[in-house]
C-alpha positions in Angstrom: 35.9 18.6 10.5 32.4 19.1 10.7 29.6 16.3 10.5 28.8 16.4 7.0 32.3 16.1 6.0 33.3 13.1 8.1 30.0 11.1 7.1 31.3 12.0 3.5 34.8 10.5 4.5 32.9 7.3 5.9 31.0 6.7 3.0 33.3 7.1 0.4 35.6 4.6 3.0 32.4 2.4 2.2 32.8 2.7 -1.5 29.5 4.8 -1.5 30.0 8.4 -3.7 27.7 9.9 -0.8 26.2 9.7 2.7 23.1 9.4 1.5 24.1 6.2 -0.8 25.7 4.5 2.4 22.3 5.2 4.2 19.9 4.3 1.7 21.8 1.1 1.0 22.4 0.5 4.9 18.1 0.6 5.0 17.6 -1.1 2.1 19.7 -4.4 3.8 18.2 -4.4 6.9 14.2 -4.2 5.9 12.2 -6.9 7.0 9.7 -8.9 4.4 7.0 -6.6 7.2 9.0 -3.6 6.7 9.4 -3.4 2.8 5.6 -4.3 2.8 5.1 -1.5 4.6 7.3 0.5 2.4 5.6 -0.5 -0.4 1.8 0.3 0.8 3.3 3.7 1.6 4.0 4.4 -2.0 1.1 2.9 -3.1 -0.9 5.2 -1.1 1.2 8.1 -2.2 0.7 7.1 -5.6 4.4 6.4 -6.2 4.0 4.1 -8.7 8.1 4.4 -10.0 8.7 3.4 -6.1 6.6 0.8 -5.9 7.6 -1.1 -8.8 11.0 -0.9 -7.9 10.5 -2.6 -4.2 8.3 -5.1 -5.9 10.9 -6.0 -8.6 13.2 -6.1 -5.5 11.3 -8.3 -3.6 8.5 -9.7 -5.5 7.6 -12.4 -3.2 6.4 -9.6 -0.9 2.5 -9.5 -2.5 2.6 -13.3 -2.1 3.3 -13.1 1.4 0.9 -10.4 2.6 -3.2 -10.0 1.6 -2.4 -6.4 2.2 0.5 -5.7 0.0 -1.2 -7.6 -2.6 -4.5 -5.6 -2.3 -2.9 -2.4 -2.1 -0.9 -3.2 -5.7 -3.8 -4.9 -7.1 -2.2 -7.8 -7.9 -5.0 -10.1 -8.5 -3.4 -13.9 -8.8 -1.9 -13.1 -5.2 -4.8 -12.2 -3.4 -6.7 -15.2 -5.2 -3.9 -17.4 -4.1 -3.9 -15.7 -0.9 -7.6 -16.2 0.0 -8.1 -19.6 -1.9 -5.8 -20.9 1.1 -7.5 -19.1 3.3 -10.7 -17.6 2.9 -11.3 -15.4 6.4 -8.3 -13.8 5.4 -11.1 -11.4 3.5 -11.9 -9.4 6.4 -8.7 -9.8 8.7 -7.0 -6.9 9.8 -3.3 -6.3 9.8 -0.5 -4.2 8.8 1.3 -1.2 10.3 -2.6 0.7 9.9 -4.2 -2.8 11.1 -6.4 -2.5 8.0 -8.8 -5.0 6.3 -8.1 -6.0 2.9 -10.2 -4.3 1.1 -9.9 -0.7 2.6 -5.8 -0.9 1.4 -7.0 -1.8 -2.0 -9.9 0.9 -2.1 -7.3 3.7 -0.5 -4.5 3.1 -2.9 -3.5 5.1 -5.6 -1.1 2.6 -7.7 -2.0 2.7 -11.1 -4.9 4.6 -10.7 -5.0 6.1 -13.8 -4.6 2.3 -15.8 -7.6 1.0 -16.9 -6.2 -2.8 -16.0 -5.8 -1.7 -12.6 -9.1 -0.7 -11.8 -9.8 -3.5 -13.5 -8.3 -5.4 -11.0 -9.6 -3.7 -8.0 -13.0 -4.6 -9.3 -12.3 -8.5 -9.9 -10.3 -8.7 -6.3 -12.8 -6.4 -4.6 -16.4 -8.7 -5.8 -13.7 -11.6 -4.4 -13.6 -10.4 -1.1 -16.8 -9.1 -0.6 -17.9 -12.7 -1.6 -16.3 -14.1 1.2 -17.3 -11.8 4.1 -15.6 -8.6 3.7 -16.9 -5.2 5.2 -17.5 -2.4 3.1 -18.0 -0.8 5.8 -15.0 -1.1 7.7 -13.5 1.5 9.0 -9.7 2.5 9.5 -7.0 5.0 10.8 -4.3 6.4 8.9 -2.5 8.6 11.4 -0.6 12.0 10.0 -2.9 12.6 7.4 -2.7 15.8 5.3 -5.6 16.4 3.1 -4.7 17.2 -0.5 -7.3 20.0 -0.8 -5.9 22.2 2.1 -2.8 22.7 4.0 -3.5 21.0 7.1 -2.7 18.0 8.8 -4.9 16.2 10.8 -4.0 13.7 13.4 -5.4 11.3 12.1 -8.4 10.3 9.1 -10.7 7.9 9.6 -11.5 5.9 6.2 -13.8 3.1 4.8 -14.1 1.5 1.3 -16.2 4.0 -0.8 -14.5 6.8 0.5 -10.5 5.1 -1.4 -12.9 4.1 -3.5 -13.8 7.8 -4.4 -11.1 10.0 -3.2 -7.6 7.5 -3.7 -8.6 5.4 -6.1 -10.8 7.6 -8.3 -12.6 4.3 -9.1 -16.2 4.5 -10.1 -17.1 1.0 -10.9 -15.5 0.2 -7.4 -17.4 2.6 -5.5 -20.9 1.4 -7.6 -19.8 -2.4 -6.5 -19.4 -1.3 -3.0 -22.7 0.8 -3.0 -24.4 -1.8 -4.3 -23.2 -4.1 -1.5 -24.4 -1.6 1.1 -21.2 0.7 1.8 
């Protein structure tokens, strides 16, 4: 019996049709509100806007719960909410990337092409500025591979104009952060 056969044996034991579909649903249970934020920022970033929609209709009390989930989706009543109870939460860093605010919602790439959305990253981006955010801040993301070449780096330093400009392909964001010294 060889190993693909008996994890078929176990899953279809499990009432799953595949290994896969035991493993999947095996993660899925186990996340953590953290890790399915996580998850979630990932897609974002990737532009994986089916994904995303499905972990948020999932869990949608995720955005509430994190500044950075919510920034990264562009979900504007939850960062409002989010910083109305507690303003320095503008410029704190956090996350798996230990991010500010702004720099997830500059870098991501959910629902970039939707007018609305950018819409949004404008009205939540003026927010935080308005309370203290850098729009200079820097920020890791280790294993990145740029888009233009076949290379991966070890990791890519990023601020807010440069989601702004690259990610987000947001022109009145990159103006407002230009404007604000960025």
């Amino acid at each position: 019996l060889t190993l693909s056969e008996a994890q078929s044996v176990v899953a279809r034991e499990a009432g799953f049709s595949s290994w896969p579909k035991l493993k999947h649903h095996i993660e899925e249970s186990t996340l953590s509100g953290a890790d399915l934020g996580e998850l979630i920022i990932n897609a974002a970033f990737a532009g994986d806007d089916d994904a995303v929609r499905t972990m948020l209709d999932r869990d949608p009390a995720s955005v509430r719960g994190s500044i950075h989930v919510a920034a990264a989706v562009a979900d504007v009543q939850a960062v409002l909410a989010l910083l109305d109870a507690d303003p320095p939460l503008a410029d704190r860093r956090s996350g798996k990337r230990n991010w500010p605010p702004l720099l997830y919602l500059c870098c991501s790439r959910y629902r970039r092409a939707e007018q609305d959305a950018a819409s949004a990253r404008l009205r939540i981006a003026k927010r935080l500025i308005e309370l203290g955010a850098d729009v200079n801040a820097a920020g890791l993301e280790l294993g990145y591979t740029a888009p233009c070449v076949n290379q991966m780096f070890d990791e890519h330093e990023w601020r807010p104009i440069d989601g702004a400009v690259g990610r987000s392909a947001n022109t009145d964001l990159a103006r407002l952060l230009l404007d604000a010294g960025a």
